[in-house]
PDB file of N, CA, C and O in Angstrom:
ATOM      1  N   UNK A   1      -3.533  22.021  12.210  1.00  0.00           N
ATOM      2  CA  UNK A   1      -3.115  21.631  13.546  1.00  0.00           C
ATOM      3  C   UNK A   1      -3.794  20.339  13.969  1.00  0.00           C
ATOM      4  O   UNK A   1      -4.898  20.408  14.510  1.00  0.00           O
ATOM      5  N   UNK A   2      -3.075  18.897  13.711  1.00  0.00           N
ATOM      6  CA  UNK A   2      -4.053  17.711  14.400  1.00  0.00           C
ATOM      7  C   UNK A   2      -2.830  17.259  15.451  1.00  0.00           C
ATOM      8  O   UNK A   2      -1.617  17.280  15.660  1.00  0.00           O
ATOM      9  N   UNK A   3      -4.257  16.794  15.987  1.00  0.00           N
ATOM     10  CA  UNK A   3      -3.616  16.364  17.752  1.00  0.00           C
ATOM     11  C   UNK A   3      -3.822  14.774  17.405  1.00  0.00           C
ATOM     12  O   UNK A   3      -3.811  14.124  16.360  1.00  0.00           O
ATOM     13  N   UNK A   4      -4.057  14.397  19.089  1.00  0.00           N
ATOM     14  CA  UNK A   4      -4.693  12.982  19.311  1.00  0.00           C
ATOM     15  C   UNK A   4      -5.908  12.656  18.884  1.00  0.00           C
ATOM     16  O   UNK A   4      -6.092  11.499  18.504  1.00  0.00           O
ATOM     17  N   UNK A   5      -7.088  13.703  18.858  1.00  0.00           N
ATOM     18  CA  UNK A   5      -8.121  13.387  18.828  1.00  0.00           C
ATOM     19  C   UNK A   5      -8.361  13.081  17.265  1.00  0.00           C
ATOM     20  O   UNK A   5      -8.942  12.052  16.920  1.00  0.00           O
ATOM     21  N   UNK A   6      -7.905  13.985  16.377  1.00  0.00           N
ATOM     22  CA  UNK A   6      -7.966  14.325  14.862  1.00  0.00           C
ATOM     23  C   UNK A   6      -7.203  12.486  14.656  1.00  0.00           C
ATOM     24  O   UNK A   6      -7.955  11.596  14.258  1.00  0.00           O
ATOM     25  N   UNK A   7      -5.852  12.199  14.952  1.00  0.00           N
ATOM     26  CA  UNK A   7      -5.234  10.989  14.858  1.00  0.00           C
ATOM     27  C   UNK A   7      -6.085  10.157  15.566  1.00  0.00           C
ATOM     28  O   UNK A   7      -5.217   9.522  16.164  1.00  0.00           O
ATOM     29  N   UNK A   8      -7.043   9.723  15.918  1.00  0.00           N
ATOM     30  CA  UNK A   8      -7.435   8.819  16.665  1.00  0.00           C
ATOM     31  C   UNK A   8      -8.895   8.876  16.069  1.00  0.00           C
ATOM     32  O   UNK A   8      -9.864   8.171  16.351  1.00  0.00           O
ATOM     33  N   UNK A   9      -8.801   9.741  15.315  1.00  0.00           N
ATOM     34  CA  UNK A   9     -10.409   9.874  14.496  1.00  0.00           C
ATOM     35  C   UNK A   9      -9.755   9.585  12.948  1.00  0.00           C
ATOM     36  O   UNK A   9     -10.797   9.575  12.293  1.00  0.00           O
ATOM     37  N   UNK A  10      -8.907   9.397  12.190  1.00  0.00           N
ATOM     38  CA  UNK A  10      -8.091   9.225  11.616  1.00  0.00           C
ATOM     39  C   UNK A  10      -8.343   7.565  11.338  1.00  0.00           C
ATOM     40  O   UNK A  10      -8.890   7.036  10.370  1.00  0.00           O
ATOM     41  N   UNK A  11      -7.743   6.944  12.542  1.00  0.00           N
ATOM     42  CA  UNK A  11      -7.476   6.049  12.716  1.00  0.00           C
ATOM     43  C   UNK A  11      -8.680   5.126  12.396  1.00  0.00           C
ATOM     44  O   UNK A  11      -8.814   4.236  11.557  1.00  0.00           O
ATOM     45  N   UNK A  12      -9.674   5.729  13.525  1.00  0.00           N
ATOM     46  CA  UNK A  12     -10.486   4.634  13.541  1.00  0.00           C
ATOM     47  C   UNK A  12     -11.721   4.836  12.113  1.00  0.00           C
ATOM     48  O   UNK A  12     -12.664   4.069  11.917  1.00  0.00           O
ATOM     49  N   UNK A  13     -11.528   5.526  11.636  1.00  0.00           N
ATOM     50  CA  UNK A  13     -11.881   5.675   9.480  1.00  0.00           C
ATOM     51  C   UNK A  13     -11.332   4.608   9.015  1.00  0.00           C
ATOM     52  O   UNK A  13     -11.786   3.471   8.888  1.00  0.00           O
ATOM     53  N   UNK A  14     -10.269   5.071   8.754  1.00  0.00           N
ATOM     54  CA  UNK A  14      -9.055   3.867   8.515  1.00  0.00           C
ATOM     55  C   UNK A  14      -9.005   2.617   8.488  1.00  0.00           C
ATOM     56  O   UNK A  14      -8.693   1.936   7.512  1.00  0.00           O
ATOM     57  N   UNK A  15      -9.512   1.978  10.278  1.00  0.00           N
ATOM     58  CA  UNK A  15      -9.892   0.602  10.410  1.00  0.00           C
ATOM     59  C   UNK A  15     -11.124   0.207  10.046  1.00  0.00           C
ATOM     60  O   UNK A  15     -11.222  -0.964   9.680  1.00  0.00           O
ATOM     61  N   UNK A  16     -12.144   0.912  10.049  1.00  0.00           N
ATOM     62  CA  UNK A  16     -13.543   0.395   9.393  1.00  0.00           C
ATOM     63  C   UNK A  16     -13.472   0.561   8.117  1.00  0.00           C
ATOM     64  O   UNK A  16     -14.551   0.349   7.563  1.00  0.00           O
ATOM     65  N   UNK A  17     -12.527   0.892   7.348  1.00  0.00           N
ATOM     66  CA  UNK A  17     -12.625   1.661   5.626  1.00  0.00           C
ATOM     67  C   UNK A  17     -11.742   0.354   5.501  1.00  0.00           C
ATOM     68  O   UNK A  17     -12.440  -0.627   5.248  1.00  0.00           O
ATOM     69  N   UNK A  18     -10.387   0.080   5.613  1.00  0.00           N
ATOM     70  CA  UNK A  18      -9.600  -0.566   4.880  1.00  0.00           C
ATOM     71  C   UNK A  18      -9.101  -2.137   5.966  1.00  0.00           C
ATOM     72  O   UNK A  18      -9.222  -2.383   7.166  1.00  0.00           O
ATOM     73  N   UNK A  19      -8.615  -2.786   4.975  1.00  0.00           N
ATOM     74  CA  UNK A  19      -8.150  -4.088   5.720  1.00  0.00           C
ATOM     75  C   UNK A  19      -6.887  -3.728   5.799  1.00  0.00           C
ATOM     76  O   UNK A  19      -6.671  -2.539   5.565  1.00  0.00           O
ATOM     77  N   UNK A  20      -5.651  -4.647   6.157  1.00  0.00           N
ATOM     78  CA  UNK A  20      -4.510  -4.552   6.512  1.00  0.00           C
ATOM     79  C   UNK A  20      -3.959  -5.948   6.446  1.00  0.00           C
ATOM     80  O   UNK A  20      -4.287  -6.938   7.100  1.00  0.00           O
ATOM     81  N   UNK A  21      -2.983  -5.797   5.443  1.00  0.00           N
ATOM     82  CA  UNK A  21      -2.221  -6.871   5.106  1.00  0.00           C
ATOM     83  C   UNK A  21      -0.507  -6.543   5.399  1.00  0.00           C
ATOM     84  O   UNK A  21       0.163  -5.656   4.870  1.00  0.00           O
ATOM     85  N   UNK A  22      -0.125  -7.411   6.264  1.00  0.00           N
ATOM     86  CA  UNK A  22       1.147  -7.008   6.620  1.00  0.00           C
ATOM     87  C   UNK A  22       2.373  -7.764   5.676  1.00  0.00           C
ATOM     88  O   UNK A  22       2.527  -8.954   5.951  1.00  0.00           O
ATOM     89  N   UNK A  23       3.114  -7.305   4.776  1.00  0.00           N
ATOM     90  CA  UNK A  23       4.208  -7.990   4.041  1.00  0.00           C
ATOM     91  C   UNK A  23       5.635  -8.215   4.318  1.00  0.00           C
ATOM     92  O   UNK A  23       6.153  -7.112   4.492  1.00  0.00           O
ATOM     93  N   UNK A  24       6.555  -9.227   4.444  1.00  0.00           N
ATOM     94  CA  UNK A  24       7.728  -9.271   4.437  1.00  0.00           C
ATOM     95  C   UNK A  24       8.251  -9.391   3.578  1.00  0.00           C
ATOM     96  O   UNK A  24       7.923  -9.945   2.528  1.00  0.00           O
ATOM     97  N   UNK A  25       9.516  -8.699   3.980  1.00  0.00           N
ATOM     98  CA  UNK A  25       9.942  -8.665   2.394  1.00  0.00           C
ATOM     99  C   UNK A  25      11.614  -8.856   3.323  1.00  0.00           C
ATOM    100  O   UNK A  25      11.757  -8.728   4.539  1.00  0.00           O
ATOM    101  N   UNK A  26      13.097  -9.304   1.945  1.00  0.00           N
ATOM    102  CA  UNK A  26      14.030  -9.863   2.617  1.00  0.00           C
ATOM    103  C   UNK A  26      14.827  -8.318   2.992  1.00  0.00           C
ATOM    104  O   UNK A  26      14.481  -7.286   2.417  1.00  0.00           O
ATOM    105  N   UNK A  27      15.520  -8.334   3.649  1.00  0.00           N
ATOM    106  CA  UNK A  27      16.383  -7.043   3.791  1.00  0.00           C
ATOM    107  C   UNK A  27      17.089  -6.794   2.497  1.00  0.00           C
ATOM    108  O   UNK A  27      17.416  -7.620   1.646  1.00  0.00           O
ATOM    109  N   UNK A  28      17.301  -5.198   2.514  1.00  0.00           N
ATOM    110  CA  UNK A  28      17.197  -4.651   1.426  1.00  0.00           C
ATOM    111  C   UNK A  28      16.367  -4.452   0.161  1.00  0.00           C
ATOM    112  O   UNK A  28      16.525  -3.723  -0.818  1.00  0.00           O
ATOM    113  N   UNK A  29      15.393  -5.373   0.514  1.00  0.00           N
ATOM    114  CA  UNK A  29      14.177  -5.212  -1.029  1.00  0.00           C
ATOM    115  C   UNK A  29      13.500  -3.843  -0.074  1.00  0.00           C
ATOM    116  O   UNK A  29      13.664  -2.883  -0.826  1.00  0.00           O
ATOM    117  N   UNK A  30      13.208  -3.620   0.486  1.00  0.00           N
ATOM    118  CA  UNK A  30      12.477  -2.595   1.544  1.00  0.00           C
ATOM    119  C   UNK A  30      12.610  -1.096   0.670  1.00  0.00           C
ATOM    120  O   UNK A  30      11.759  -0.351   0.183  1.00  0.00           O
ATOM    121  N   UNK A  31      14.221  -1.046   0.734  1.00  0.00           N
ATOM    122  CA  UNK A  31      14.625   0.493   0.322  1.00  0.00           C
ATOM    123  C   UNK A  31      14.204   0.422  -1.426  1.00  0.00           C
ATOM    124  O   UNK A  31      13.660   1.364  -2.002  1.00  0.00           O
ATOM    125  N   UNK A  32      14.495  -0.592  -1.949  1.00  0.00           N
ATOM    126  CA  UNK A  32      14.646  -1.263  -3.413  1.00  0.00           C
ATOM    127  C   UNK A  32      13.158  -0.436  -3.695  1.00  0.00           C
ATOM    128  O   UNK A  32      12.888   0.614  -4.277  1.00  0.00           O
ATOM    129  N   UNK A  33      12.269  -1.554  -2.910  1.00  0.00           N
ATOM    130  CA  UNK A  33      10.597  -0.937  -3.409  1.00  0.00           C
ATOM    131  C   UNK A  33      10.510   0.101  -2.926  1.00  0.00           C
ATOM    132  O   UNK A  33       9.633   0.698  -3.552  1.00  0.00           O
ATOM    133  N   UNK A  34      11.004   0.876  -1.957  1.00  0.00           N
ATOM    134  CA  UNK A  34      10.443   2.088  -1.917  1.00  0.00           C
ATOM    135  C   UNK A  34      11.013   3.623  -3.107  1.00  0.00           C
ATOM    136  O   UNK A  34      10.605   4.733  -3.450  1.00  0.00           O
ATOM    137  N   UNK A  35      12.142   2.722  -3.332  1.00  0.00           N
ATOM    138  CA  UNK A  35      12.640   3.504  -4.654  1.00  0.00           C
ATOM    139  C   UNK A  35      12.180   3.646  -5.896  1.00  0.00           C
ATOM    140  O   UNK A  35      12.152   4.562  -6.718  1.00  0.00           O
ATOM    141  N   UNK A  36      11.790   2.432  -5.849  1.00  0.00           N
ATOM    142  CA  UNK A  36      11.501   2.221  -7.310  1.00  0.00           C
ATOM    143  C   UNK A  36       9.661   2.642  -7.381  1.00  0.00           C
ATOM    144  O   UNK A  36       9.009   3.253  -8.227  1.00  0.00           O
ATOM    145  N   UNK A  37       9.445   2.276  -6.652  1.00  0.00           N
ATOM    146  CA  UNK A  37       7.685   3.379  -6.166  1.00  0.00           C
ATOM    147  C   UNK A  37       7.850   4.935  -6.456  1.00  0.00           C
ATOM    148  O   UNK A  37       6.920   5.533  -6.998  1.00  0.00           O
ATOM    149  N   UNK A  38       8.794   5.472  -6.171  1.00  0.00           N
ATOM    150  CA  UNK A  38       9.256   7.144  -6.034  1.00  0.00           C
ATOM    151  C   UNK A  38       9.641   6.977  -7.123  1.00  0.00           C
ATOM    152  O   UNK A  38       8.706   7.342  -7.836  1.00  0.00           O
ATOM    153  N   UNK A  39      10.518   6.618  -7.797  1.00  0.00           N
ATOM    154  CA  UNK A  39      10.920   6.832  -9.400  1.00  0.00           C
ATOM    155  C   UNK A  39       9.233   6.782 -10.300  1.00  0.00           C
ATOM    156  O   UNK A  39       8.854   7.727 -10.991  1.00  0.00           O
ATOM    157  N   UNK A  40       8.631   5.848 -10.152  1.00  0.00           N
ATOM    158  CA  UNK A  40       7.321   6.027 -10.883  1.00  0.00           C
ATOM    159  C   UNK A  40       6.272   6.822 -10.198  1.00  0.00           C
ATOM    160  O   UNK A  40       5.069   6.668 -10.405  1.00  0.00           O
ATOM    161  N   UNK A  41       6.868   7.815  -9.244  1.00  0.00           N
ATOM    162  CA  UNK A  41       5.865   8.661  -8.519  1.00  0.00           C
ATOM    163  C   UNK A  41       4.528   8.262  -7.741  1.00  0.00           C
ATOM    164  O   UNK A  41       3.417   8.767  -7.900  1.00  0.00           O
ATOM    165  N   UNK A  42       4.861   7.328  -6.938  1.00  0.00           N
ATOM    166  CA  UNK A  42       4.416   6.367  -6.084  1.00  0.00           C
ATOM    167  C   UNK A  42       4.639   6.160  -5.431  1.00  0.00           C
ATOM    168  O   UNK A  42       5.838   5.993  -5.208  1.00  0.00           O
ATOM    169  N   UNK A  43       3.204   5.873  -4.008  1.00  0.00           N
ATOM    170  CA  UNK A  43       3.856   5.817  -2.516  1.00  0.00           C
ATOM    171  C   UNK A  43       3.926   3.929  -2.678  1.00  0.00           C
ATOM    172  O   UNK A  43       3.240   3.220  -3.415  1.00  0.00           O
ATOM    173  N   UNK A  44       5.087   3.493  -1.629  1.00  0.00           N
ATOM    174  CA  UNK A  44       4.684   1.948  -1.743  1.00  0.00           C
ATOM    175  C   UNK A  44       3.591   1.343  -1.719  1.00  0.00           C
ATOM    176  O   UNK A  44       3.264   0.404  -2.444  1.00  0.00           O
ATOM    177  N   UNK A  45       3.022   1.809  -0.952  1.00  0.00           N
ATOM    178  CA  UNK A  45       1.448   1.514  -0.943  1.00  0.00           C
ATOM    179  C   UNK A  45       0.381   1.505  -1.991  1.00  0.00           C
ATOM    180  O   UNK A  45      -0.565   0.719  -2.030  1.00  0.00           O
ATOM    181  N   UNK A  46       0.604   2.330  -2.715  1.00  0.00           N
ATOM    182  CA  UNK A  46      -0.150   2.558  -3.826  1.00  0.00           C
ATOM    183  C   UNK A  46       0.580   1.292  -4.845  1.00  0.00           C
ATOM    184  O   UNK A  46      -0.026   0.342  -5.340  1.00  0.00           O
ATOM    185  N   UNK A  47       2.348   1.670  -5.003  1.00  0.00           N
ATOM    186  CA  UNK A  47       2.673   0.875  -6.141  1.00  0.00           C
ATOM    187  C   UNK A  47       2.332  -0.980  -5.886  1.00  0.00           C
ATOM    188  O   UNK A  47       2.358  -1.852  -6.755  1.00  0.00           O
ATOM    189  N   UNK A  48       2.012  -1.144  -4.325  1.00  0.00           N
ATOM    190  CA  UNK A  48       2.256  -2.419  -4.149  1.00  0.00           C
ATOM    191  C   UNK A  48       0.641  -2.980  -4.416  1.00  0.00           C
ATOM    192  O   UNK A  48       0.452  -4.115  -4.853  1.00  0.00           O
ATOM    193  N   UNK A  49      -0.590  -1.965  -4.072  1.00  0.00           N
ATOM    194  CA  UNK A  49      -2.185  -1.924  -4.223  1.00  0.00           C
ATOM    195  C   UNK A  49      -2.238  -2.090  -6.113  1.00  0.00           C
ATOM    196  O   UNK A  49      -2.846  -3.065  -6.555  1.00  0.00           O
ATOM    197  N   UNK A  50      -1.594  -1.119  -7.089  1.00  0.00           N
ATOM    198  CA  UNK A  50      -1.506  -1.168  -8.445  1.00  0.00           C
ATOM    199  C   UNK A  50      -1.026  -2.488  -8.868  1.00  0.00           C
ATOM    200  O   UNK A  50      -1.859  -3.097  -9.538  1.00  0.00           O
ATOM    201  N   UNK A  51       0.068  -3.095  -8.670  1.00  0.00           N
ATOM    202  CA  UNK A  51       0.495  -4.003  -9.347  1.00  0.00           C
ATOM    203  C   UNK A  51       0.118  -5.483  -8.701  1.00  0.00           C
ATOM    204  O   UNK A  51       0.534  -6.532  -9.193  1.00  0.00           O
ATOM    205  N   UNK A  52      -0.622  -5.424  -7.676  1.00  0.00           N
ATOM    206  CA  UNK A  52      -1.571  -6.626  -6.913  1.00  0.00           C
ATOM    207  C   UNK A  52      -2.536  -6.688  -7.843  1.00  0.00           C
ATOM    208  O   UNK A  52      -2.766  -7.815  -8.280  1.00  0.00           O
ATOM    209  N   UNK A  53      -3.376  -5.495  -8.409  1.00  0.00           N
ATOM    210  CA  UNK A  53      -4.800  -5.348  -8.919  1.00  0.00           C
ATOM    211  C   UNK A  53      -4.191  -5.637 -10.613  1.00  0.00           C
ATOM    212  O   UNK A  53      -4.798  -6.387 -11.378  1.00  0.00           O
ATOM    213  N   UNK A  54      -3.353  -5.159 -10.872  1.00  0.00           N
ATOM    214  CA  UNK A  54      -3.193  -5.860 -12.662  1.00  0.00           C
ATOM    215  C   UNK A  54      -2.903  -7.199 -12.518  1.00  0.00           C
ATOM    216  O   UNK A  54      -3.308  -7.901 -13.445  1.00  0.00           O
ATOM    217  N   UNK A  55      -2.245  -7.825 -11.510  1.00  0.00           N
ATOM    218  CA  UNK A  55      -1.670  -9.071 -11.308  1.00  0.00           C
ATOM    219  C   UNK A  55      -3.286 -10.006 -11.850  1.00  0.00           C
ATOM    220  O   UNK A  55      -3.446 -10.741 -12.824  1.00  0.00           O
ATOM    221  N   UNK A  56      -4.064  -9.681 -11.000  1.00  0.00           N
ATOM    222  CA  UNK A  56      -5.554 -10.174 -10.455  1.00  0.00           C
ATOM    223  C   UNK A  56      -6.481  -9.969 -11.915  1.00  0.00           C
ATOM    224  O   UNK A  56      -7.304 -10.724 -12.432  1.00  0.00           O
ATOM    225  N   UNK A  57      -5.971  -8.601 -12.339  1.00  0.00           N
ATOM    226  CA  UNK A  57      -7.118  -8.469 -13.780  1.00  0.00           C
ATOM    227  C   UNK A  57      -6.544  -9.463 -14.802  1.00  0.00           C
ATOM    228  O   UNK A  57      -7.216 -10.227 -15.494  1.00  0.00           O
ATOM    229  N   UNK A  58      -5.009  -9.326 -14.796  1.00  0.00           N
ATOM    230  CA  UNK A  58      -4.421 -10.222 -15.918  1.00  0.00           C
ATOM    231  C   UNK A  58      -4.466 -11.777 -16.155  1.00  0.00           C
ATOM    232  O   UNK A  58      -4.302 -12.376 -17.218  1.00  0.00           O
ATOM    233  N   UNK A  59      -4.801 -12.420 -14.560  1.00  0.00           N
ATOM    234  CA  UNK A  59      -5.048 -13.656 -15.149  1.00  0.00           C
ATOM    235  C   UNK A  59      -6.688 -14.036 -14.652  1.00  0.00           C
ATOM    236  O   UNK A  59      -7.068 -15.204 -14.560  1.00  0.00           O
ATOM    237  N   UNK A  60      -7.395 -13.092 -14.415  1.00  0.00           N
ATOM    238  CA  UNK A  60      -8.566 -13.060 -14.969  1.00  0.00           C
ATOM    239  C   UNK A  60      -8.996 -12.920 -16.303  1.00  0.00           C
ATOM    240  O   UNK A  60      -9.737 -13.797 -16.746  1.00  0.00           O
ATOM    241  N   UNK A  61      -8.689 -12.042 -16.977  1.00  0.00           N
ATOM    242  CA  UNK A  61      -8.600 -12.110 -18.283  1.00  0.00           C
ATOM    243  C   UNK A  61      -8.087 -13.385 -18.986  1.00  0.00           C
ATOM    244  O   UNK A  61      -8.505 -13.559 -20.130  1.00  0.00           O
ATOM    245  N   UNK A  62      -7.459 -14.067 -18.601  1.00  0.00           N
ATOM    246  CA  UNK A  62      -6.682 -15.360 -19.174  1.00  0.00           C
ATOM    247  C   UNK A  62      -7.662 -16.401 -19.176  1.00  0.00           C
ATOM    248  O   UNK A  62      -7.823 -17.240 -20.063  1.00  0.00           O
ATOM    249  N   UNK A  63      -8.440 -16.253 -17.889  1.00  0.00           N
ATOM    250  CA  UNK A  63      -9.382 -17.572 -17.741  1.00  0.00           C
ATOM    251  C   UNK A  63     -10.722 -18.006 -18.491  1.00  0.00           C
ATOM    252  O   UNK A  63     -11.272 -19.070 -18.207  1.00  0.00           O
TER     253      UNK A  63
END
């Protein structure tokens, strides 16, 4: 059973734990990535956090 208080304690974890990056994306890529996240059993969030962080290891590795 969470209320306001539980969400608002939630929340403010949340903002001291993580940053927040807001993305646009063109209409219709929206549903696209969120599909294709669920086909590989993935929330967007996660699939968009995973393939940022190989992006970052891979051309680290290069350098």
């Amino acid at each position: 059973m969470g209320g306001r208080a539980s969400a608002a304690s939630k929340n403010k974890w949340i903002s001291k734990t993580y940053d927040r990056i807001n993305l646009t994306v063109p209409k219709g890529d929206k549903e696209a990535i969120r599909a294709f996240a669920a086909e590989k059993g993935e929330s967007v969030n996660g699939f968009i956090n995973r393939i940022i962080h190989e992006a970052m290891n891979k051309e680290s590795a290069e350098e």
